[in-house]
N, C-alpha and C positions, 0 to 999 in steps of 0.2 A: 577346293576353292576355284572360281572362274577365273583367278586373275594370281597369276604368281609371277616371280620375280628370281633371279638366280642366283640374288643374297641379298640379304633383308633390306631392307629398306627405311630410314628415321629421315622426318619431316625436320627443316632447319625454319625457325624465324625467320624474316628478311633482312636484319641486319646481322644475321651467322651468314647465310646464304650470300650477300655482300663481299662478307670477309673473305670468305673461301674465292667469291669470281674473281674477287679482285687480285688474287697472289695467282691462279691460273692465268686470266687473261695477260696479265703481266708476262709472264712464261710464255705465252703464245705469241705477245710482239717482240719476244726476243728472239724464237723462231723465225719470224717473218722477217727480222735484222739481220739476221745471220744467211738461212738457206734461202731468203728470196721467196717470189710467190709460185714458180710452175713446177714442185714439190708434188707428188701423186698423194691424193686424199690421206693415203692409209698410213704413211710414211709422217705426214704433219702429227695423226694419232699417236703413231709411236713414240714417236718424240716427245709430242706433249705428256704423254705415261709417264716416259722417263725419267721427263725432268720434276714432275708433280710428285713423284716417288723418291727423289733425290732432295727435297725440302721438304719431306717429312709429311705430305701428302697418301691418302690411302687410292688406289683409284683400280676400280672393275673397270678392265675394258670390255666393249660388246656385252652391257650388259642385256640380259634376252628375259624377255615379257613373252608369257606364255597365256594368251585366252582361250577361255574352254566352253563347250556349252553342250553336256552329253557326249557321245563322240567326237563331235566336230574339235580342231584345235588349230589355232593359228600364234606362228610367235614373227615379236618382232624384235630387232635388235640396235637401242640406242647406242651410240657412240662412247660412251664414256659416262661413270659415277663416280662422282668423285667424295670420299668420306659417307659413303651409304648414302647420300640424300643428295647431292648436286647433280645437274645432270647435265655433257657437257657436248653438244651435238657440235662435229665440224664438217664444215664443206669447201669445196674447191668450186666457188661458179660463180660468174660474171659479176651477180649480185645476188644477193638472198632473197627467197621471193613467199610469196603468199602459203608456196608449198610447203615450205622450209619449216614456216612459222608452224602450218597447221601439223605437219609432224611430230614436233616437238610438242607441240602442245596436247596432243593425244597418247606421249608418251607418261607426260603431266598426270593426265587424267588415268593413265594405267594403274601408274605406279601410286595415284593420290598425293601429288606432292605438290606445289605452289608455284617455284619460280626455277627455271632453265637457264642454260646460256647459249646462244649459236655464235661461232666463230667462223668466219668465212677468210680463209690465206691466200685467195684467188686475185682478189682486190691491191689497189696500189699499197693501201695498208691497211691491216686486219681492222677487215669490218665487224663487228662486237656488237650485239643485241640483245636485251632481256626478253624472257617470253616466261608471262607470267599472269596466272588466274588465281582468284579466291573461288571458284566453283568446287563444291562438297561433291565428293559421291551420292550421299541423299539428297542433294539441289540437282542432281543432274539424276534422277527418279522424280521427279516432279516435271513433267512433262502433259501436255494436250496433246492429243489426238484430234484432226482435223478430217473429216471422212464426208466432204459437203459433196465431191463430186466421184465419188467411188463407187464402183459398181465390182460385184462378186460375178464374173460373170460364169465360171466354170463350178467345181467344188476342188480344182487343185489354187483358184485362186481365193478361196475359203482358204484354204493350208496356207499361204503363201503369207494371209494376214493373220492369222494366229503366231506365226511362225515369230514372224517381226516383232511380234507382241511378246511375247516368249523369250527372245533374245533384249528387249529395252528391258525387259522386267529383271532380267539378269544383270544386263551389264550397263544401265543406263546410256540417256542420250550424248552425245557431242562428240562421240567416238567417229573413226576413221570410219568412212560409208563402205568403203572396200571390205574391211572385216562382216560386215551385216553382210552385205550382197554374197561373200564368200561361205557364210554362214547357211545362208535363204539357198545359195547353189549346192552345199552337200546336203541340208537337208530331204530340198526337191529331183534329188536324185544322185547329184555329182557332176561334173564337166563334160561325161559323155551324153548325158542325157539333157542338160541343161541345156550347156555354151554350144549353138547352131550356126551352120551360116546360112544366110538368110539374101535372097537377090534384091538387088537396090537396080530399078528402073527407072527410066527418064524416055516418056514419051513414045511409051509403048519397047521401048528397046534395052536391053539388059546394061544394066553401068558397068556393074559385078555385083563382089558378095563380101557381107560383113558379119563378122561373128556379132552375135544376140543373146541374150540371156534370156532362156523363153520358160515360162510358167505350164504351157500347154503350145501344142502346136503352130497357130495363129494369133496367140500371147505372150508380149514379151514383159519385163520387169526394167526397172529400173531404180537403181538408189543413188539418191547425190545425197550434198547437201549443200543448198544455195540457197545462200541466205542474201544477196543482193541482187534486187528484181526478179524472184523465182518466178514470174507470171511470162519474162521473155524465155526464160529457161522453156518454159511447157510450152511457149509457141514453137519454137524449134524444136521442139520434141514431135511437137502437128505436124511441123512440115519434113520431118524427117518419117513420120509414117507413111502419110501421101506415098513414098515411093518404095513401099513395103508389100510383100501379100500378108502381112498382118493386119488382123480387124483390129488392134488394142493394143498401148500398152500397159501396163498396171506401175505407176511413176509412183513411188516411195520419198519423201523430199524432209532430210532430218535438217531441219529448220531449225536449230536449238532448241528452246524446250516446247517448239512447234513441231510436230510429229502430222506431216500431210501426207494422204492417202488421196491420190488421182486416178482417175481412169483416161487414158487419152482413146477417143473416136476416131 
């Protein structure tokens, strides 16, 4: 299977999933009454285990998501499961932010489950958010391919686009862009052949040097996925070549279930 988990996993309704945030989060503003907020991340974990398991709560910690695709393998490890199916991410920082969310929400899509919870102990008092999609595994297989300004310019940049195709076809879209690009990098060789560093100039005179992700010598790759204003995204992507000796780069942009395929000049 391309996608396992490190014990089973059962999907809750949203008013089970409810019941269950609601007697955790509870547990965690008793936490934050008690020890305060500058508590080290792993330490809030513990506790909150402890106390979820002392009320007769079931809970995996570190539960670990393993994706596969032929060789390649990458795992990632949320925070906490609570009763096979809840899933229960905490952090320690300023404020919770876009990253937090899209984390979580790709652990969602791992594991096929619906609705999360982020708990952040950093804040004057626990800040508490739902993070939560109806998106199927088969809705997220139903994707376009957008290829208006793509050019194949090499035949490793042929491999590069099959490759990507080959990986949505497995694991559909809305996933972490780092898993693909990690994918696209052990296929097209690995880290030593891949990841380059590459001189960044200004005006005839060297700046320095930045590692790259290159497809071929004088082509680099790139995968996001920016879904607000991707059009300034690729002009900064223009002016970030300008001071490259790269002719190209080949920009990857998973757009949810827009799938764009760019060639930057």
């Amino acid at each position: 299977m391309p996608i396992r988990t490190s014990v089973p996993i059962r999907v809750f309704d949203q008013e089970s999933f409810h019941q269950i945030d609601k007697r955790v989060t509870g547990l965690a503003f008793d936490i934050h009454n008690e020890f305060g907020r500058y508590l080290d991340e792993r330490l809030y974990q513990r506790e909150l285990t402890r106390r979820c398991r002392a009320i007769g709560l079931e809970v995996q910690p570190e539960l670990e998501i393993a994706v596969s695709f032929g060789d390649f393998n990458k795992y990632y490890c949320a925070d906490l499961l609570v009763n096979q199916g809840v899933i229960i991410e905490t952090k320690t920082a300023m404020a919770l932010s876009p990253a937090h969310r899209g984390q979580t929400l790709n652990y969602l899509f791992l594991c096929e489950l619906h609705h999360a919870t982020l708990l952040n102990f950093r804040t004057e008092r626990v800040q508490h958010e739902f993070v939560s999609t109806r998106l199927t595994r088969a809705e997220r297989s139903r994707y376009q391919v957008v290829v208006t300004d793509w050019k194949p310019l090499t035949a490793r940049c042929h491999e590069l686009y099959d490759i990507i195709h080959q990986l949505l076809k497995e694991w559909g879209a809305y996933l972490d862009p780092l898993l693909y690009r990690d994918a696209l990098t052990h296929f097209l060789g690995g880290d030593d052949c891949v990841v380059r560093e590459i001189n960044i100039d200004s005006a005839g005179e060297l700046v320095g040097t930045q590692k790259m992700h290159l497809v071929d010598d004088d082509i680099a790759f790139s995968v996001l996925a920016s879904t607000h204003r991707p059009a300034l995204v690729l002009e900064h992507q223009r002016r970030f070549l300008k001071h490259t000796p790269l002719r190209a780069i080949q920009w990857i942009n998973l757009n949810h279930q827009q799938i764009e395929f760019r060639t930057i000049q």
